[in-house]
C-alpha positions as CSV (number, residue, x, y, z in Angstrom):
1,X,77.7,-24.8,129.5
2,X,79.8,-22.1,130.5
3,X,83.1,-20.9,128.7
4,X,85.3,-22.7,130.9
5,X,83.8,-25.9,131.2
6,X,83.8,-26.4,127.2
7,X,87.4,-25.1,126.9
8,X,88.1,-27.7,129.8
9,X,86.5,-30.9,127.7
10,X,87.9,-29.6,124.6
11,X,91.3,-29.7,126.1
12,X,91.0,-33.2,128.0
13,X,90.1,-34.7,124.6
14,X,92.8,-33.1,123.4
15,X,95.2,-35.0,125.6
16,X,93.5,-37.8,125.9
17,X,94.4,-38.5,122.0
18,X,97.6,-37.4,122.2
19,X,97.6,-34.2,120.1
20,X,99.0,-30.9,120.5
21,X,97.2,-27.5,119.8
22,X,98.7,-27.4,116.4
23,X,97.7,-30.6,115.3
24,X,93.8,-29.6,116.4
25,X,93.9,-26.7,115.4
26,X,94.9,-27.3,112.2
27,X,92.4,-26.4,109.1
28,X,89.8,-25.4,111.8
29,X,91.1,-22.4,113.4
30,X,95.0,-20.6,114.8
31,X,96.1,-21.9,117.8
32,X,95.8,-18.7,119.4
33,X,92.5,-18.9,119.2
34,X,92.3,-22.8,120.0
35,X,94.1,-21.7,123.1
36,X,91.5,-18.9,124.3
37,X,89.4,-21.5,124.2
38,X,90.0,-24.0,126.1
39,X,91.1,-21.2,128.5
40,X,87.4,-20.1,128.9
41,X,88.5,-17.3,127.2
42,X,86.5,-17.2,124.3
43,X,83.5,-18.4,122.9
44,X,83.9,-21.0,119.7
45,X,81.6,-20.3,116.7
46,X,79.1,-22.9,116.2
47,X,81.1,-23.7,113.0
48,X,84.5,-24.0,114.8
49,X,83.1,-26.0,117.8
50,X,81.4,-28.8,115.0
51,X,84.5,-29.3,113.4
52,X,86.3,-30.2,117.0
53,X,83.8,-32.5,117.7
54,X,83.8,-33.9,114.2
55,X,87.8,-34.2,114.1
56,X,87.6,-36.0,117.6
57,X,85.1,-38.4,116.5
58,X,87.5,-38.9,113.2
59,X,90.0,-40.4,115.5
60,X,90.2,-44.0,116.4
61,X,91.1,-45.0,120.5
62,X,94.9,-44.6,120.4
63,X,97.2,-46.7,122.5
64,X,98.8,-45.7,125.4
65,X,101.5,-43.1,125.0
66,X,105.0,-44.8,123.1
67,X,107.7,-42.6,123.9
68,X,109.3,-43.4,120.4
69,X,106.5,-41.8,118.8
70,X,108.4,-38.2,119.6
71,X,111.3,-39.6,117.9
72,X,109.7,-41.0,115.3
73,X,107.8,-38.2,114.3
74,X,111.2,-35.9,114.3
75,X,112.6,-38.1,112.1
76,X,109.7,-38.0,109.9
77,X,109.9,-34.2,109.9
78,X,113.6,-33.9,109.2
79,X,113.2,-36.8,106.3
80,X,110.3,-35.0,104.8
81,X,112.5,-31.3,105.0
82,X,115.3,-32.6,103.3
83,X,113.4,-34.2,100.2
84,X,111.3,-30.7,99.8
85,X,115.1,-29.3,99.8
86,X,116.3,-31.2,97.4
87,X,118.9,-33.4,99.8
88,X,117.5,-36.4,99.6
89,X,121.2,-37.6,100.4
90,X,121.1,-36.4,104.2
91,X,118.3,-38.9,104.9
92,X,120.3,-42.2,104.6
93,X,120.8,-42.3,108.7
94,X,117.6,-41.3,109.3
95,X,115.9,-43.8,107.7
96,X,118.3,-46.3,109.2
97,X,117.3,-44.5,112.4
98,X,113.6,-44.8,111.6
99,X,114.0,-48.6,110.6
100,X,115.5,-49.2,114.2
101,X,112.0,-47.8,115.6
102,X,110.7,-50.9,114.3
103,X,107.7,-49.1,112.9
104,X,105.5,-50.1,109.5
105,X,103.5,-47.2,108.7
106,X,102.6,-44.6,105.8
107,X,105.6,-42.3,106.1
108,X,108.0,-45.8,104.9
109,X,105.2,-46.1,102.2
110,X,105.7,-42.2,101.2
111,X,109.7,-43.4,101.4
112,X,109.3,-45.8,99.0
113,X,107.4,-43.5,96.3
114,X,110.0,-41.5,96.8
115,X,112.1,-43.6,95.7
116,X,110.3,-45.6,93.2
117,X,111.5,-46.0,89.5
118,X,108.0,-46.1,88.6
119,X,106.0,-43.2,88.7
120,X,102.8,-44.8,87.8
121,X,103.6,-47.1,91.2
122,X,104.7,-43.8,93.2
123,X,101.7,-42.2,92.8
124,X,99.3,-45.1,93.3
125,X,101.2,-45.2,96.7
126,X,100.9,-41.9,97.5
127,X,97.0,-41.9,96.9
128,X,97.2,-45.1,99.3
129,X,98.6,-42.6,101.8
130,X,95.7,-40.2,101.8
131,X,93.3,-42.8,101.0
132,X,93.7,-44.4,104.9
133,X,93.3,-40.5,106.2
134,X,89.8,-40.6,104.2
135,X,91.2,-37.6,101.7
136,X,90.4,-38.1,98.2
137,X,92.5,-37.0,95.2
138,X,90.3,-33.6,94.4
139,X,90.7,-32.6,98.1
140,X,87.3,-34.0,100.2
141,X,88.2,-34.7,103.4
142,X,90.9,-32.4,104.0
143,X,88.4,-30.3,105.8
144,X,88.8,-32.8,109.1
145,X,92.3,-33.8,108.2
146,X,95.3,-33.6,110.3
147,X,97.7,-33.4,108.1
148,X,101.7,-34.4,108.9
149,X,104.1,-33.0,106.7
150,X,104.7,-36.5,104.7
151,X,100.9,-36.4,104.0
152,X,101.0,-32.5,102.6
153,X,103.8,-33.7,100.4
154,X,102.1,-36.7,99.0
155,X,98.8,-35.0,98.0
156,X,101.0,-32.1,96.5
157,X,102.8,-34.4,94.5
158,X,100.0,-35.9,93.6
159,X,98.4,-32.7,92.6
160,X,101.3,-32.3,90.1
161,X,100.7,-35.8,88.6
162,X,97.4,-34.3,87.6
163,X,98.7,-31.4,85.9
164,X,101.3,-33.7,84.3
165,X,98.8,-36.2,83.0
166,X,97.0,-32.7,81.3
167,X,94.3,-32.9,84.6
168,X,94.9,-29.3,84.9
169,X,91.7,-28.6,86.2
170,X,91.2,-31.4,88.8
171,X,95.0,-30.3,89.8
172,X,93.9,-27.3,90.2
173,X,91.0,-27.8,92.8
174,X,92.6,-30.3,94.9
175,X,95.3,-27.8,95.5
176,X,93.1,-25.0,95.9
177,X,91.6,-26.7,98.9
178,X,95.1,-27.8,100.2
179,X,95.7,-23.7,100.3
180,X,92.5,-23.2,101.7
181,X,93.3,-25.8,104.6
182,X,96.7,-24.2,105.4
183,X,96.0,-20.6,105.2
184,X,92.9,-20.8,107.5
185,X,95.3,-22.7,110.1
186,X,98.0,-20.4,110.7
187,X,100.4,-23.0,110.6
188,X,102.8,-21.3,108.1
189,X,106.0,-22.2,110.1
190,X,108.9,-24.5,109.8
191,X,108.0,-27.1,107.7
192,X,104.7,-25.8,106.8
193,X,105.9,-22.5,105.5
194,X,108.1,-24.8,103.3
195,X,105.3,-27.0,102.0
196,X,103.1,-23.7,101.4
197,X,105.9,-22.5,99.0
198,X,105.6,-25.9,97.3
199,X,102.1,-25.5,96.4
200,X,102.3,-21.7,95.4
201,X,104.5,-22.9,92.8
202,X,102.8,-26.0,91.7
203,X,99.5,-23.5,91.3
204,X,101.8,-20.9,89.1
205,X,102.7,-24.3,86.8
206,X,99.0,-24.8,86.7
207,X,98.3,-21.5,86.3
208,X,100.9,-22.0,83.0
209,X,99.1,-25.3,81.9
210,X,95.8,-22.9,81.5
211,X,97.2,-20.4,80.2
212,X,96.7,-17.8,83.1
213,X,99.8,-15.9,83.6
214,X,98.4,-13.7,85.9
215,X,97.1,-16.1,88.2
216,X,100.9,-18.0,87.4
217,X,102.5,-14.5,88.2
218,X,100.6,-13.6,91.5
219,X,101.5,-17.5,93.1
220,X,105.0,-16.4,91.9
221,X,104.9,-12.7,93.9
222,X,102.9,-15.1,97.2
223,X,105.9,-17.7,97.3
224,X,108.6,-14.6,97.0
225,X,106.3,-13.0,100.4
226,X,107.1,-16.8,101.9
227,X,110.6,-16.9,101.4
228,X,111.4,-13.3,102.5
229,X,109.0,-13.9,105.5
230,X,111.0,-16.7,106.5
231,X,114.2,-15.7,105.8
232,X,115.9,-18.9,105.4
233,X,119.3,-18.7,103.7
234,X,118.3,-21.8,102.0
235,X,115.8,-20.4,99.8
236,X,118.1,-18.9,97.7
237,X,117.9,-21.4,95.0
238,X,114.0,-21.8,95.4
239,X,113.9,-17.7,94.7
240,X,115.7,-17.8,91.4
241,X,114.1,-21.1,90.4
242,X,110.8,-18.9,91.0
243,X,111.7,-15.4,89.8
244,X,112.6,-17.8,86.6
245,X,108.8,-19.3,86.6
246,X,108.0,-15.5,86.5
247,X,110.1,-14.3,83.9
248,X,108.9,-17.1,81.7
249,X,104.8,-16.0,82.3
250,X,105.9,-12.5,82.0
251,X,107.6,-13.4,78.1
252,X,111.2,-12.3,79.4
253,X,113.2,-15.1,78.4
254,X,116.8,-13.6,78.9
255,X,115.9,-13.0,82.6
256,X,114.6,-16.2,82.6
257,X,117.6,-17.7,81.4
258,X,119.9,-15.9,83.6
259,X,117.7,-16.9,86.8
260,X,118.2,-20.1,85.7
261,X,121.9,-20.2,85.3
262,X,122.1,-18.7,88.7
263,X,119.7,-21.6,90.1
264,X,121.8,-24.2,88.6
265,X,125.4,-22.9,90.0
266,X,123.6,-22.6,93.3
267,X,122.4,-26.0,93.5
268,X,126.0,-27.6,92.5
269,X,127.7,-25.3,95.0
270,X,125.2,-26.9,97.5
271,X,126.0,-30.7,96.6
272,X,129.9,-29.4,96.6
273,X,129.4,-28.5,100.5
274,X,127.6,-31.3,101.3
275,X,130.1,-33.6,99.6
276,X,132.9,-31.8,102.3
277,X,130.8,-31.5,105.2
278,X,130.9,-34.4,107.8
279,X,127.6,-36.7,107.8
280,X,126.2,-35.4,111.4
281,X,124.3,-37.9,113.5
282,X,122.5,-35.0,115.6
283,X,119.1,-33.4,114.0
284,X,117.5,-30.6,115.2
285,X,113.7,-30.1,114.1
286,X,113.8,-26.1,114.9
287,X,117.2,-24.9,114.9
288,X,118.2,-25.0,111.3
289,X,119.0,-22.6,108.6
């Protein structure tokens, strides 16, 4: 089979289910490379080609295309950014918005953990989540797994559950293979990018819990790379509430302290602005600082 023709089945699959190079590509290789492919323009490795086949064999006969699915997934996206943020507050429309959809699904499951006055409850849901996408709570399955961003969130918080119920270890592997899964994708934008700083910091508090401070300290220094990479002015709090985290491995407690302080005027400054600014009704998945 020549180049071309592969690259030409790969990519009528592809369309035929409804997903986009990212979501392929995603765990298995960049979409650059995804692209060359099915281009004819470059050869898969044995590896990368079984992993296709085995992600489109993971996916059940989809219905014909529903036009709300676009919206619906922005609106998961936006929901999803907010609560990693810390404004949880923003999402009261959007949820109204995603109720009109008339759609029952995992991400109003994720929602309601979310919400949840019992964690014990949250969590159970949240493994529900990843349980229907065949992903177990140390990590197996991820390796076919097309993750949304609601799904990355739940096993993360998930993976802090562990550390918080002294499963350090087990914490520590089913993160590990979340890290795994998004550095080999590429897929370090948007929300992504935010989800990776997530877990970096999750692994320094494990890396605490064992009493590794180096490990702790280089997660620290990875998610400060993240940030500056992505140079969103939103990160501001997130940098002192890490530079903290390192001060603290690193013994230096009066840093620590003054990170801290900064951290904390930050975030009521942000609920002070958000109390003043006008509740907008138009979302933008890209264009956002």
């Amino acid at each position: 089979m020549s180049d071309y023709c592969m690259g030409e089945i790969i990519k009528k699959n592809r369309k035929r289910h409804n997903l986009t190079q990212e979501d392929l590509a995603f765990g298995i290789c960049s979409v650059s490379t995804l692209s060359r492919i099915e281009n004819g323009l470059e050869t898969p490795e044995r590896a990368t080609f079984e992993r296709i086949v085995a992600r489109f064999r993971g996916i059940k006969e989809l219905p014909a295309y529903d036009a709300t699915e676009d919206e619906a997934y922005r609106l998961r996206y936006v929901a999803v950014r907010n609560i990693i943020r810390g404004q949880e507050e923003k999402n009261g429309f959007l949820l109204d918005e995603y109720a009109t959809l008339g759609r029952k699904d995992s991400f109003t499951d994720y929602i309601r953990a979310q919400d949840g006055a019992d964690e014990n409850e949250s969590v159970e849901i949240l493994k529900s989540i990843l349980g229907k996408k065949g992903i177990g709570g140390d990590g197996s399955g991820l390796e076919y797994a097309v993750l949304e961003p609601y799904e990355a969130h739940a096993f993360i918080l998930c993976a802090k559950n562990l550390r918080e119920k002294r499963e350090s270890e087990k914490a520590e592997k089913a993160l590990n293979a979340l890290r795994k899964s998004l550095e080999e994708s590429y897929n370090l934008a948007g929300i992504y990018g935010e989800l990776y700083i997530e877990l970096l910091t999750e692994c320094a508090d494990i890396a605490v819990t064992n009493g590794n401070s180096e490990e702790g300290l280089a997660a620290c220094a990875l998610a400060l790379e993240e940030i500056e990479r992505m140079g969103k002015s939103f990160q501001k709090k997130k940098v002192f509430d890490i530079k903290a985290k390192a001060y603290k491995l690193d013994g230096k407690t009066e840093l620590e302290r003054e990170c801290r302080n900064y951290a904390h005027a930050l975030a009521e400054l942000i609920k002070s602005c958000a109390g003043e600014r006008k509740k907008s009704t138009s979302v933008s998945m890209f264009n956002y600082t």
